[in-house]
N, C-alpha and C positions, 0 to 999 in steps of 0.2 A: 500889762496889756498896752500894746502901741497903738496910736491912735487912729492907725491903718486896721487894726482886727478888730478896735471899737467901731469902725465904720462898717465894715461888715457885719460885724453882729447887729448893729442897728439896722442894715438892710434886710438881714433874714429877718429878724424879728417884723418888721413891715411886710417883710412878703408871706409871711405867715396869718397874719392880722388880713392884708388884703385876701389872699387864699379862703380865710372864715367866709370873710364878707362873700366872696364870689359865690362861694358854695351855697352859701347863706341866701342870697339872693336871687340861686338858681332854682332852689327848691322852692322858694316863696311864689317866682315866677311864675314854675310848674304848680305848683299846688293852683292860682287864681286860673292860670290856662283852662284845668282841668274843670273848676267850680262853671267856670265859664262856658265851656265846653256841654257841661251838662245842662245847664240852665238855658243854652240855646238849641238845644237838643229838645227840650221839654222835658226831660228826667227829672229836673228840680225846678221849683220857682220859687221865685220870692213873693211870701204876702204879708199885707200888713192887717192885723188884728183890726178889728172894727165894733166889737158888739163886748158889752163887758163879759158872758156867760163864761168865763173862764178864772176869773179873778177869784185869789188874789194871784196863780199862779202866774196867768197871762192878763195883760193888761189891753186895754186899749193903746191902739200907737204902736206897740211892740210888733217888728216885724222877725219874720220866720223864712227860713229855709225848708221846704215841702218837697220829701220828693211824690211826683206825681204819680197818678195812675193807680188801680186798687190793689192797695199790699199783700201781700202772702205770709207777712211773718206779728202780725197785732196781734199783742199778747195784751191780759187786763192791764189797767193802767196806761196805755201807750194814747199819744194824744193825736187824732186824726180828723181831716175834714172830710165833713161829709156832703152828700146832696141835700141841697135843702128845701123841703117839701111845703114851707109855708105858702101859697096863690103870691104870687105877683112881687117876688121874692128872689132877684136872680144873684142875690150872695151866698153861697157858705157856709156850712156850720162848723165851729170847729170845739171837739168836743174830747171828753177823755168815755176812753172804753171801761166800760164796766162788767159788760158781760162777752162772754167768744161764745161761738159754737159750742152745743150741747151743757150750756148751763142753764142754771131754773132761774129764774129772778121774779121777785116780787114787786111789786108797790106798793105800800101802805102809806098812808095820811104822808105824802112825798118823801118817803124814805125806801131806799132803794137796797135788796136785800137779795145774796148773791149765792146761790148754793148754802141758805136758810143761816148764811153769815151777813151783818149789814156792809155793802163795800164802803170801796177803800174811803178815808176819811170821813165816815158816817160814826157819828157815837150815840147807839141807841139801845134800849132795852127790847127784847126780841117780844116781852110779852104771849098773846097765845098765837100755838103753831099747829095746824097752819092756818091762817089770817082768813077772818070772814067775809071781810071786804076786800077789796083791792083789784091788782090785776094782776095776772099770775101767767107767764111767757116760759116755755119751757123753748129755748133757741134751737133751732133747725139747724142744718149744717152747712149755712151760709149768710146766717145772723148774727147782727150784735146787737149789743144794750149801750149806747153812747149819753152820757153825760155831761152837764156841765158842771165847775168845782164854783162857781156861784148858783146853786140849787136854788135859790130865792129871785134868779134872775135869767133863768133856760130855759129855749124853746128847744128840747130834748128828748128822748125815748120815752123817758116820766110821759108826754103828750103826748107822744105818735107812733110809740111801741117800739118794735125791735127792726134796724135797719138791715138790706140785707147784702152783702159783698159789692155788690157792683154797686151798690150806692157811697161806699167809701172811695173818694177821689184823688187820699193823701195820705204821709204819713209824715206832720211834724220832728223835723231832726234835730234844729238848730234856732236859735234866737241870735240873730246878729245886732238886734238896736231893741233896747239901749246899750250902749257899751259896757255898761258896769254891771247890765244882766246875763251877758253873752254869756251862751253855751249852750251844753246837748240837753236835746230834751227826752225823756225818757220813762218806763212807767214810774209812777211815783212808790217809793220806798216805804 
């Protein structure tokens, strides 16, 4: 090889490498446009966590990508903010669903029990059914049963019963900080 075709080949292979990058850079470009786009839109926002009632999954500090407005597709487990009915109280709840439309859910001594199964992350003995005490929500067809995964530390359905559609504000997609937690959030497995 003359060292006239070795210069060429080193030029294509540069313009190969630049070519990655460009494309590389144009999709990157496009993709923050677009995040951009929606978050000035109102479609999504960014929030940052504030109350531990989610830990260990969500933390305090931990901010989130929401998109706004009351969802059409919360399935159980899916994590969403809601309105928050405490008096003098102008934050947010942000909670995982437990119950959808047309489920039954219990309460017993704070344990939360979902079509006469205990949910998701709940390890309990079912003991007698059905429960003498408690409270007992058979969900309407624009109710939920919203939780938090810190149960020793939520102001949640457990208190205030079953919330209903249009009290839902969000639906949790994305954790962007911390960086080493980054990613989709989704119902829990």
């Amino acid at each position: 090889m003359t060292s006239r075709e070795s210069r060429i080949s080193k030029v294509k292979k540069k313009l190969r490498v630049s070519r990655t990058r460009l494309v590389f850079s144009a999709v990157l470009m496009l993709t923050l446009f677009i995040v951009w786009g929606f978050l000035i839109s109102g479609r999504l926002s960014a929030q940052e966590v504030i109350s531990p009632s989610m830990e260990p999954t969500i933390l305090v500090g931990d901010r989130l990508i929401v998109r706004t407005g009351t969802p059409d597709d919360v399935q159980r487990g899916d994590i969403v903010i809601v309105h928050n009915r405490a008096p003098h109280d102008p934050f947010p709840l942000i909670k995982r669903v437990a119950g959808i439309p047309g489920d039954f859910v219990v309460v017993l001594d704070n344990q939360v029990f979902v079509n006469r199964r205990p949910s998701q992350g709940e390890v309990t003995n079912l003991g007698i059914w059905p429960p003498r005490d408690g409270h007992m929500y058979n969900l309407g067809h624009e109710q939920y049963f919203v939780i938090g995964d810190n149960r020793d530390n939520s102001f949640d359905s457990v208190i205030f019963g079953p919330v209903e559609k249009n009290e839902l504000l969000g639906k949790a997609l994305f954790r962007y900080y911390p960086v080493g937690e980054m990613g989709l959030l989704g119902p829990e497995k």
